[in-house]
C-alpha positions in Angstrom: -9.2 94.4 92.4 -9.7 95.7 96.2 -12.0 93.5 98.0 -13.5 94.8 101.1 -14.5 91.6 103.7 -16.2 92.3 106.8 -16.9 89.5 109.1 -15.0 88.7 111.8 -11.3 87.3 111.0 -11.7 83.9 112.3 -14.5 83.5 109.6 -12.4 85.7 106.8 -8.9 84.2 106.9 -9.4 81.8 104.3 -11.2 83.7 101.8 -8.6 86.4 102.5 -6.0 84.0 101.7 -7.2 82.6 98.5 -8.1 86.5 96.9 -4.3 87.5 98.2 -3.3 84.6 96.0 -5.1 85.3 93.1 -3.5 89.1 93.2 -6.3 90.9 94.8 -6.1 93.8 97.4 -7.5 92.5 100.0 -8.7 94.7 103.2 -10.5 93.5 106.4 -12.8 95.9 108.8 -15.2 93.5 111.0 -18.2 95.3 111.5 -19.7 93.1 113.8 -18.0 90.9 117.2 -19.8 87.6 118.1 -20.6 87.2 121.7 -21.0 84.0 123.4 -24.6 83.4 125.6 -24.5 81.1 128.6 -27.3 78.7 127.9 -29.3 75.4 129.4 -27.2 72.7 128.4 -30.3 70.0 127.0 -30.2 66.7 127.1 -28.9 66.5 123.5 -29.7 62.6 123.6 -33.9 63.4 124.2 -33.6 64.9 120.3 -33.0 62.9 116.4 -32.1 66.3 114.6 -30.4 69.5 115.3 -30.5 72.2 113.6 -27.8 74.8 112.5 -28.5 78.3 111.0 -24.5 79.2 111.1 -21.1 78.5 112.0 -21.6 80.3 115.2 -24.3 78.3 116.4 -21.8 75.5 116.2 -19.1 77.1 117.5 -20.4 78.2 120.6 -22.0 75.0 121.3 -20.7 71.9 123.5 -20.3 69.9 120.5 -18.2 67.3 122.8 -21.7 65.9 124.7 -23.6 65.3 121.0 -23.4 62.0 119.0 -21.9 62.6 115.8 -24.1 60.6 113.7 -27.3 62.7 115.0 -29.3 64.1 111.8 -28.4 67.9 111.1 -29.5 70.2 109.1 -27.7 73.4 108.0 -28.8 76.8 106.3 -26.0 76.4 104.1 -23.0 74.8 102.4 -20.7 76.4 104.8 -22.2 75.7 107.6 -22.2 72.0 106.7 -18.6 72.0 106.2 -17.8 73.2 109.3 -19.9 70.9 110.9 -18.9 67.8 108.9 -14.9 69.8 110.0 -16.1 68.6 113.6 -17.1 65.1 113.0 -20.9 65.5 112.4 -21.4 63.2 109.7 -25.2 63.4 108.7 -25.4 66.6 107.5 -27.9 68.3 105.3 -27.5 71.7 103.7 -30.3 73.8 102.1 -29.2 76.5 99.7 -28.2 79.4 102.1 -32.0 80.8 103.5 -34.3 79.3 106.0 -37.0 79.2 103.7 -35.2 76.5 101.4 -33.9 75.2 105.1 -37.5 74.7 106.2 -38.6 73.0 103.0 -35.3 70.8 103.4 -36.7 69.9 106.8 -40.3 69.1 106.1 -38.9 66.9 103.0 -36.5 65.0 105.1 -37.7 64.7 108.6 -40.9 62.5 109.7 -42.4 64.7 112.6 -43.0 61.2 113.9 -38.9 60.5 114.4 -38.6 62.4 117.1 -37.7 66.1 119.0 -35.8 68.4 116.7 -32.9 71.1 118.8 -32.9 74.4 117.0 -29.4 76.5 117.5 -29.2 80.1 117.0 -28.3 83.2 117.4 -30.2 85.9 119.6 -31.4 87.5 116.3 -33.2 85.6 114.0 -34.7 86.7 110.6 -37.6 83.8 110.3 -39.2 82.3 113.7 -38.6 79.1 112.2 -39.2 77.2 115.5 -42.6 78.9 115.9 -43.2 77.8 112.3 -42.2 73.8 112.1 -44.2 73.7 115.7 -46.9 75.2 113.5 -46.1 71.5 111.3 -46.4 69.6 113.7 -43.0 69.7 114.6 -41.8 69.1 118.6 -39.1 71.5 118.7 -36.9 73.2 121.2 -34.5 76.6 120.8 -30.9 77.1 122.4 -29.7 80.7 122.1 -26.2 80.7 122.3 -24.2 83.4 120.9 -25.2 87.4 119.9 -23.9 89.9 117.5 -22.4 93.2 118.3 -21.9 96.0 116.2 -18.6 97.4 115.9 -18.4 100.9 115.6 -14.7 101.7 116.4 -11.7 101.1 114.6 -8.3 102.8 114.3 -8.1 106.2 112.7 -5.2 104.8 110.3 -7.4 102.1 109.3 -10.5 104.5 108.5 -8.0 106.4 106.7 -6.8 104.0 104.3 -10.3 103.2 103.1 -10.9 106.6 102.5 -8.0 106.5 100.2 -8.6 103.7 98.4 -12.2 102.9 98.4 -12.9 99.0 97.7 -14.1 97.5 93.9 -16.1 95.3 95.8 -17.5 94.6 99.5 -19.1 91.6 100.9 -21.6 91.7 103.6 -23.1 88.1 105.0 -26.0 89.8 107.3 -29.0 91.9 108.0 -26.6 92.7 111.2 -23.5 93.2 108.9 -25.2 95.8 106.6 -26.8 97.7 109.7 -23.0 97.9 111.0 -21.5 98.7 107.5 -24.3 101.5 107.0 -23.4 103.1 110.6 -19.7 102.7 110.0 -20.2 104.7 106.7 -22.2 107.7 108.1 -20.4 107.9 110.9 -16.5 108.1 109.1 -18.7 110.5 106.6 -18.1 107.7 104.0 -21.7 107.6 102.2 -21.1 109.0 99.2 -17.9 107.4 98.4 -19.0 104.0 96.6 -20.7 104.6 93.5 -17.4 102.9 91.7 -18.4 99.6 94.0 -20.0 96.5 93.6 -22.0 95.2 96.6 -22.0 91.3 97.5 -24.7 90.6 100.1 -26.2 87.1 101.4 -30.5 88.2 100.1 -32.8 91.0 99.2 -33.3 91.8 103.5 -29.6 92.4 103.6 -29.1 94.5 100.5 -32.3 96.4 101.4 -30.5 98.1 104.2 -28.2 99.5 102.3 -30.3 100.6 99.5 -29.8 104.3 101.0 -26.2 103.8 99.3 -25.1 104.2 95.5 -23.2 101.4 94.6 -22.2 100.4 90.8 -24.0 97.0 91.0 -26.1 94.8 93.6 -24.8 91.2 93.6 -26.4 88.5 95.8 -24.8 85.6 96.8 -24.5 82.2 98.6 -21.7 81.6 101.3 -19.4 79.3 99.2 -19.3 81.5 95.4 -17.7 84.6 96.5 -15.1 83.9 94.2 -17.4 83.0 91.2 -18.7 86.4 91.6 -15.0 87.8 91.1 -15.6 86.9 87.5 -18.8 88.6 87.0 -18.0 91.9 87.9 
């Protein structure tokens, strides 16, 4: 099969690896370029819990100043690897959306044990600060990376797509699919996928892209993209 991925290569490589392996056609157009915010730095010793709603919010953090054994809790199983990848060794995942993270939270964290850190990106799709403070909850946000849409790529690059349109795409964000959908319109590409199946991370990311006709709507968890390979 031809596999579409679209997030940025540092977060594709291995995925793009392993389908390579297994025989696939693999192709690779990032839609969207993380940017880096200059934030506060807190006093990361004043809290008993951070929380991490992606990679990025790890990434573009000064992981060097925190105590590894500090309680985190992730949005997802990814997310937790990369952390535990870093030396963070209580980690928590929930099953890939901040509702189930929030549960996750109020299940496993006293609001008596102290301030919680939320990291995360500029854009958020659940103001879940606003809504463990509503708990209880003392809580704090750091904002520090943003997402950009990238809108232009190589003409050979658009070309080849148009020649060989993908058996499946994966998109990973409400972002992503905005990017994908203006990417698409704009390289007059719209109409060109009802032989496709579409992979997307939730219902608010597939929604965006409802406009489009695809063969089949899969939704997924960071982690089973290859399971899905099998039920296509």
């Amino acid at each position: 099969m031809h596999i579409l991925l679209t997030r940025p290569l540092e977060d594709s490589k291995n995925l793009l690896i392993k389908f390579k392996e297994l025989g696939h056609v693999v192709s690779h157009l990032p839609v969207i370029k993380i940017r880096k915010i200059e934030y506060k730095e807190p006093s990361f010793n004043d809290h008993s819990v951070i929380i991490f709603t992606s990679s990025n919010s790890i990434k573009n953090l000064s992981v060097d100043l925190i105590n590894k054994t500090i309680k985190c809790f992730c949005v997802g199983s990814a997310t937790e690897k990369f952390a535990r990848s870093l030396g963070f060794q209580n980690v928590i995942a929930a099953e890939g959306n901040v509702r189930a993270l929030k549960e996750l939270i109020l299940q496993n964290h006293d609001k008596k044990n102290g301030k919680i850190l939320y990291v995360s990106g500029e854009v958020i799709s659940s103001n879940l600060d606003k809504e463990l403070a509503n708990e209880g909850y003392e809580i704090s946000r750091i904002v520090n990376y943003a997402v950009d849409h990238n809108n232009e790529f190589q003409n050979d690059v658009i070309e080849e797509l148009k020649k060989n349109i993908p058996d499946i795409v994966y998109i990973y964000s409400e972002n992503s699919a905005k990017s994908f959908l203006n990417i698409i319109k704009k390289y007059q590409l719209i109409d060109s996928w009802m032989n496709t199946n579409l992979m997307c991370i939730g219902e608010k990311t597939s929604s965006v892209l409802n406009d489009v006709k695809w063969k089949k709507i899969f939704l997924f968890s960071p982690g089973e993209e290859e399971f899905l390979l099998y039920k296509v």
